[in-house]
C-alpha positions as CSV (number, residue, x, y, z in Angstrom):
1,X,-187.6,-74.5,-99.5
2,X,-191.5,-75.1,-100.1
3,X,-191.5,-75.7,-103.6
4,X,-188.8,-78.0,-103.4
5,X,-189.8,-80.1,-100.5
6,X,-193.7,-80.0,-103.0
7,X,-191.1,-81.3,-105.6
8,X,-189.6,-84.1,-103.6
9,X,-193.1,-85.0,-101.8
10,X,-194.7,-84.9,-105.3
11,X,-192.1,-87.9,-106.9
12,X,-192.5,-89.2,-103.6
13,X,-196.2,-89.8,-103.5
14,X,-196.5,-91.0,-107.0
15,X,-194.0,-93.8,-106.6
16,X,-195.5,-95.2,-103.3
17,X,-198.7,-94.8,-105.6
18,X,-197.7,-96.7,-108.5
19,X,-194.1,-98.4,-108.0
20,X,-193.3,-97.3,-111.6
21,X,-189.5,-96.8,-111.0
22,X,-189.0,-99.0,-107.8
23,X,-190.5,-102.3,-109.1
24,X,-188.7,-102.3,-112.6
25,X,-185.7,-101.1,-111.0
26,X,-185.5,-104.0,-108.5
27,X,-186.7,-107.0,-110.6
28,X,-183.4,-105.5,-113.1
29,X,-181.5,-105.4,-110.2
30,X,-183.0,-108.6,-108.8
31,X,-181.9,-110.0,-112.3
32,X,-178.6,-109.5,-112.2
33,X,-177.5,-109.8,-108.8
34,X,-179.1,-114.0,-108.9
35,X,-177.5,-114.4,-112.5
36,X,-174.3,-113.1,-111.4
37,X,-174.2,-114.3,-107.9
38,X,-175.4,-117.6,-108.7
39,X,-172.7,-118.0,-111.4
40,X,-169.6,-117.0,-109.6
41,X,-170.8,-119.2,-107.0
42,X,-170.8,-122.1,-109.2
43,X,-167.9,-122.0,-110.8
44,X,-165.6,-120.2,-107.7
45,X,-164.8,-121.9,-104.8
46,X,-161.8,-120.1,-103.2
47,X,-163.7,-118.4,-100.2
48,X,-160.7,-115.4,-100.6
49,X,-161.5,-115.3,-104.4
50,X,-165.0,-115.0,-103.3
51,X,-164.7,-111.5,-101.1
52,X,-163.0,-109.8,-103.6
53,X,-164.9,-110.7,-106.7
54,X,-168.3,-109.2,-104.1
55,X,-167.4,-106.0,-104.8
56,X,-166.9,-105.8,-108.6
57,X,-170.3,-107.9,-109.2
58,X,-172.2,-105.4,-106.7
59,X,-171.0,-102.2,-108.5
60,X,-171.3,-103.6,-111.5
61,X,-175.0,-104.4,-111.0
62,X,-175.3,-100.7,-109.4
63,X,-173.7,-99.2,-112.5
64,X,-175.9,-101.3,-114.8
65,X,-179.3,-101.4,-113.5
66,X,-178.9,-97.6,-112.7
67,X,-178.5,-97.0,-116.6
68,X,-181.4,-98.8,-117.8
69,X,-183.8,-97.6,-115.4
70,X,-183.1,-93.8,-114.1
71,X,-184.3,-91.7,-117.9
72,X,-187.9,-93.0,-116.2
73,X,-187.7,-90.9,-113.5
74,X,-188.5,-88.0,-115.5
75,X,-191.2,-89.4,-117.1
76,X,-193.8,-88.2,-115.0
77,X,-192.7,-84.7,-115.5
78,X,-192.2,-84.8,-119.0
79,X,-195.6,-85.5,-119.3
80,X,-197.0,-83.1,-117.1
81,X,-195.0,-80.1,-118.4
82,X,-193.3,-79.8,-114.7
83,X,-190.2,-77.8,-115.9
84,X,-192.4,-75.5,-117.7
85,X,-194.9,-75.4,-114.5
86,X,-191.4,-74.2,-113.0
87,X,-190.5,-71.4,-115.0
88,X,-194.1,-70.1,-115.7
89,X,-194.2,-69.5,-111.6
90,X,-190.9,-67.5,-111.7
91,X,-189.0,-70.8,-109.8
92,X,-185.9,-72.3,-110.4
93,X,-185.4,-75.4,-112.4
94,X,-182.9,-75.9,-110.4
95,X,-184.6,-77.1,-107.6
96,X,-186.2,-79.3,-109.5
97,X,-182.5,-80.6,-110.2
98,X,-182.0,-81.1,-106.0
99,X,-185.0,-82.5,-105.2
100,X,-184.5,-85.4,-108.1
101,X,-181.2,-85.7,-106.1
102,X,-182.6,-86.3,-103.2
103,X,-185.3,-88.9,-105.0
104,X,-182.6,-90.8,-106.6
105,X,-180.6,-91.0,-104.0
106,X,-183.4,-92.6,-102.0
107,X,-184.4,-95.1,-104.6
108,X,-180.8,-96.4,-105.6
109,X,-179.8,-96.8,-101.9
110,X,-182.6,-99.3,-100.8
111,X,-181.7,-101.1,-104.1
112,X,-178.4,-101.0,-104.1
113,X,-178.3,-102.4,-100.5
114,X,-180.6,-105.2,-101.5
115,X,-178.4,-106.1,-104.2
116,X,-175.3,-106.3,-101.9
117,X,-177.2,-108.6,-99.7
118,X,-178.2,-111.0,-101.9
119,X,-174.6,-110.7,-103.8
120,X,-173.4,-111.7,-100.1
121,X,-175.7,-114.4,-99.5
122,X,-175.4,-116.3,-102.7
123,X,-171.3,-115.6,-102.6
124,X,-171.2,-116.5,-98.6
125,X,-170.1,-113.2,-98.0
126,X,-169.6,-111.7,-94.5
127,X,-170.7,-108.2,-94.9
128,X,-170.7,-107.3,-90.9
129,X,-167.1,-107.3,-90.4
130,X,-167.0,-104.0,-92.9
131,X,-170.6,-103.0,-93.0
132,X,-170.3,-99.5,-91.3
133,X,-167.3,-98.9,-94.4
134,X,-169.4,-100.0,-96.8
135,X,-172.4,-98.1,-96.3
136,X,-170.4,-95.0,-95.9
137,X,-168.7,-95.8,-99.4
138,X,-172.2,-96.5,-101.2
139,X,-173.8,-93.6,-99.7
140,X,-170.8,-91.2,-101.4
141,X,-171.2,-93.3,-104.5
142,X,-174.9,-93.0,-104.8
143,X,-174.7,-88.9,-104.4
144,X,-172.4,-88.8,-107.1
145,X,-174.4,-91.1,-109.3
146,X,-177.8,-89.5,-108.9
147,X,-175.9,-85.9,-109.1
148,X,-174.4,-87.1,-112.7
149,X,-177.6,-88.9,-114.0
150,X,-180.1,-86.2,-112.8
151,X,-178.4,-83.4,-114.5
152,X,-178.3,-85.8,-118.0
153,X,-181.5,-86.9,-117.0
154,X,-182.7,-83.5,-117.4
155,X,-181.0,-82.3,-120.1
156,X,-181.8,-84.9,-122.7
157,X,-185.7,-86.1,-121.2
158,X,-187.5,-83.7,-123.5
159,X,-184.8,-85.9,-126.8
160,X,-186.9,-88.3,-128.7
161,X,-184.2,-91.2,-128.0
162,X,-183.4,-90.2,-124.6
163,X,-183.6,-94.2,-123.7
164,X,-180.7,-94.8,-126.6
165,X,-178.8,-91.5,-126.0
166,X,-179.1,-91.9,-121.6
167,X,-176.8,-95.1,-121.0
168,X,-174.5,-93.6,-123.9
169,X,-173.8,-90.2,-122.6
170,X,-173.8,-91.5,-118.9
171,X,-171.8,-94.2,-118.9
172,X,-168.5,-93.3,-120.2
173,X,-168.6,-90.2,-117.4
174,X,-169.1,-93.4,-114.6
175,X,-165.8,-94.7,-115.7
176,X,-163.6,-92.2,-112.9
177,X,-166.1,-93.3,-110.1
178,X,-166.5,-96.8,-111.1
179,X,-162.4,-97.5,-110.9
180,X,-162.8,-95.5,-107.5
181,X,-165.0,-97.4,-106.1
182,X,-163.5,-100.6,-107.0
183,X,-159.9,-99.6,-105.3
184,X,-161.5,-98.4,-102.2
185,X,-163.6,-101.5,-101.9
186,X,-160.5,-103.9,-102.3
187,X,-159.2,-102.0,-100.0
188,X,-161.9,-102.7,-97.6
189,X,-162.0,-106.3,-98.1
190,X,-158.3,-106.3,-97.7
191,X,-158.7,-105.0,-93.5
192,X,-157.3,-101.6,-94.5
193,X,-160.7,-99.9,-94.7
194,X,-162.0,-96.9,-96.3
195,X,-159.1,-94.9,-95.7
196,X,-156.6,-97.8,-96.6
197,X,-157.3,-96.0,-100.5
198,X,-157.8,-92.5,-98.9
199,X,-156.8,-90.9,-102.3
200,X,-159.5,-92.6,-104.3
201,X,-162.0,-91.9,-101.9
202,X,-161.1,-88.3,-102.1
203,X,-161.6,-88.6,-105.9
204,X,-164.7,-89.9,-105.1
205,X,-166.0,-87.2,-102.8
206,X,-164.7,-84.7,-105.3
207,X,-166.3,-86.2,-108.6
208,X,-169.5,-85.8,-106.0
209,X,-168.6,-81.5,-105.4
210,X,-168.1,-81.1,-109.5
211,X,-171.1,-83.4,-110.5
212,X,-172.9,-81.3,-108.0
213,X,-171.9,-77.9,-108.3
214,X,-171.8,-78.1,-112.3
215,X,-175.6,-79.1,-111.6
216,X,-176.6,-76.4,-110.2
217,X,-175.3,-73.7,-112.2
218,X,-176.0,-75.3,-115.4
219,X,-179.0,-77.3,-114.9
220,X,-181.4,-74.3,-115.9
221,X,-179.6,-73.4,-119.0
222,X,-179.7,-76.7,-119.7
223,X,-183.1,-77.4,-119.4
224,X,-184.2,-73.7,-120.7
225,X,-182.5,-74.3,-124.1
């Protein structure tokens, strides 16, 4: 439990220090939520059109951003040999695999939510009436995300064209969740909720299990070889 919570304290630290993932990450996601949002606005007017084109533009900007910015969160530790730090110390890599979990989850949340906000805003988008659902949906989304991206994260940060080969490996394996998110949220912003589209959000919570337990037992081969 120590050397992970070291792990997770370590990435911690050095992004409150320097705001080397967190800044791009937001102005991208800043980026696309105004050029987006300010676009459907323009040209859409329905108000019912509106609610339900929310939800594709603020997964899409998830999706996205999440691509071009995540291969920098293992940056830091490319650089400082941490994976080899791990082994030489007789200590799982995989830990190191939980605890970037754990920091990507954090970081994609707080942007993610910002993004949805601003979406709403610009589209005059209630988000109250559903808020509770829709946090509850981006939470399970966000696990499975940073589940799939730190185990290819991993696996390919030591690749000289891990920038080119990340978004190309990753996002064909976002296809299941991305269409899973989508139903459940038109779903939502139909009245039926969360569990109007129970099905996909178990396909959701599952792709989250896989992602997660495939992590764990193969992230230290992967990272070994």
């Amino acid at each position: 439990m120590k050397p992970f919570l070291a792990l997770l304290v370590k990435d911690l630290r050095t992004e409150l220090r320097s705001g080397a993932l967190f800044l791009p990450y937001l102005t991208v996601t800043l980026l696309l939520a105004t050029f987006l949002g300010l676009g459907i606005a323009t040209f859409v007017s329905d108000e019912r059109l509106r609610h339900f084109l929310f939800h594709p533009i603020v997964w899409s900007i998830f999706l996205l951003s999440g691509s071009i910015s995540l291969i920098r969160v293992f940056e830091s530790d490319r650089e400082a040999g941490t994976l080899r730090a791990l082994t030489l110390f007789n200590l799982s890599p995989t830990l190191f695999y939980i605890a970037k979990i754990v920091f990507m989850v954090m970081l994609l949340i707080i942007n993610h939510l910002i993004a949805a906000l601003l979406v709403a805003a610009l589209l005059d988008v209630p988000l109250l009436p559903w808020m509770r659902g829709f946090f509850v949906l981006s939470v399970a989304v966000v696990f499975v995300y940073a589940a799939l991206a730190a185990f290819i994260g991993g696996f390919i940060s030591a690749h000289s064209q891990r920038h080119i080969l990340f978004p190309l490996v990753f996002l064909p394996l976002l296809f299941p969740l991305f269409f899973a998110v989508l139903e459940v949220s038109f779903s939502m912003a139909a009245g039926a909720g969360i569990f109007g589209a129970a099905s996909w959000f178990a396909l959701i919570v599952g792709l989250g299990t896989v992602y997660l337990v495939v992590g764990i037992l193969l992230f230290d081969v992967a990272v070994r070889d």
